[in-house]
C-alpha positions in Angstrom: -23.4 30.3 109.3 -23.1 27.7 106.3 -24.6 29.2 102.9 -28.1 28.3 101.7 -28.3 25.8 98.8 -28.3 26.9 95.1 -32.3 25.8 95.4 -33.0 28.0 98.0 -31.7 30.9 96.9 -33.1 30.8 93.4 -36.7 30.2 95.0 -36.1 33.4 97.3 -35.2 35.5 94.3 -38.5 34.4 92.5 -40.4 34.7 95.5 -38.9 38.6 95.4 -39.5 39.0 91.8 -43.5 37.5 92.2 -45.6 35.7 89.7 -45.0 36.4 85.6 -47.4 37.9 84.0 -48.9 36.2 81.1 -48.0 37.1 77.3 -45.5 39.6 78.5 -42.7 37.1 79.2 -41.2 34.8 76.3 -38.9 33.2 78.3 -36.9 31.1 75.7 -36.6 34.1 73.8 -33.1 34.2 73.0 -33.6 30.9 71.9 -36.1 31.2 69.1 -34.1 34.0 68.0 -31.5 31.8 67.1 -33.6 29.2 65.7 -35.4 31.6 63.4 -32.0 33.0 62.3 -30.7 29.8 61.4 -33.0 28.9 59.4 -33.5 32.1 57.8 -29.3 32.0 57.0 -30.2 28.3 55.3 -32.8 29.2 53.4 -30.4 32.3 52.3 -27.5 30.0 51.8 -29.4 27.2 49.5 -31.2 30.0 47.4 -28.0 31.5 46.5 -26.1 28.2 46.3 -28.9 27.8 43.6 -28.7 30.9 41.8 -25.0 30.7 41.4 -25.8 26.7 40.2 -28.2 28.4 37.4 -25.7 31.0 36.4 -23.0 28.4 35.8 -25.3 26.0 34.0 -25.1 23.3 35.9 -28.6 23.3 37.1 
Protein backbone atom coordinates (compact mmCIF):
# COMPACT_ATOMS: atom_id res chain seq x y z
CA UNK A 1 0.00 0.00 0.00
CA UNK A 2 1.90 3.29 -1.08
CA UNK A 3 1.79 6.07 1.72
CA UNK A 4 -0.73 9.01 1.59
CA UNK A 5 0.73 12.37 0.55
CA UNK A 6 2.12 14.91 3.23
CA UNK A 7 -1.42 16.83 2.19
CA UNK A 8 -3.52 14.24 3.10
CA UNK A 9 -2.35 13.34 6.11
CA UNK A 10 -2.15 16.86 7.53
CA UNK A 11 -5.85 17.46 6.43
CA UNK A 12 -6.88 14.04 8.31
CA UNK A 13 -5.17 15.20 11.43
CA UNK A 14 -7.20 18.63 11.38
CA UNK A 15 -10.19 16.90 10.44
CA UNK A 16 -9.47 14.73 13.89
CA UNK A 17 -8.60 17.80 15.87
CA UNK A 18 -12.07 19.85 14.48
CA UNK A 19 -12.58 23.50 13.92
CA UNK A 20 -10.49 26.19 16.33
CA UNK A 21 -12.21 27.98 18.51
CA UNK A 22 -12.07 31.67 18.26
CA UNK A 23 -9.74 33.93 20.69
CA UNK A 24 -8.52 30.87 22.29
CA UNK A 25 -5.87 30.05 19.69
CA UNK A 26 -2.94 32.55 18.82
CA UNK A 27 -1.39 30.55 16.41
CA UNK A 28 1.77 32.62 15.56
CA UNK A 29 2.29 32.79 19.07
CA UNK A 30 5.78 31.89 19.42
CA UNK A 31 6.35 34.23 16.93
CA UNK A 32 5.22 37.51 18.54
CA UNK A 33 7.01 36.34 21.41
CA UNK A 34 10.05 36.79 19.76
CA UNK A 35 9.22 39.89 18.07
CA UNK A 36 8.19 41.63 21.28
CA UNK A 37 11.49 40.41 22.93
CA UNK A 38 13.50 41.82 20.46
CA UNK A 39 12.40 44.77 20.48
CA UNK A 40 12.11 45.04 24.17
CA UNK A 41 16.25 43.80 24.21
CA UNK A 42 16.73 47.00 21.68
CA UNK A 43 15.09 49.40 23.38
CA UNK A 44 17.19 47.88 26.62
CA UNK A 45 20.32 47.95 24.61
CA UNK A 46 20.14 51.76 23.14
CA UNK A 47 18.92 53.08 26.64
CA UNK A 48 21.90 51.79 28.30
CA UNK A 49 24.17 52.42 25.33
CA UNK A 50 22.91 55.98 26.23
CA UNK A 51 23.25 56.12 29.78
CA UNK A 52 26.83 54.85 29.70
CA UNK A 53 27.29 57.78 26.67
CA UNK A 54 25.99 60.38 29.40
CA UNK A 55 28.24 59.01 32.14
CA UNK A 56 31.31 59.32 29.97
CA UNK A 57 30.40 62.76 28.67
CA UNK A 58 30.24 62.29 25.38
CA UNK A 59 26.67 62.86 24.99
Amino acid sequence: MPRRSFEERIAERQAQLGPLKEGRVFEHGPAKFLFVSLIVLIVVVHVGALVVMMAMGLH
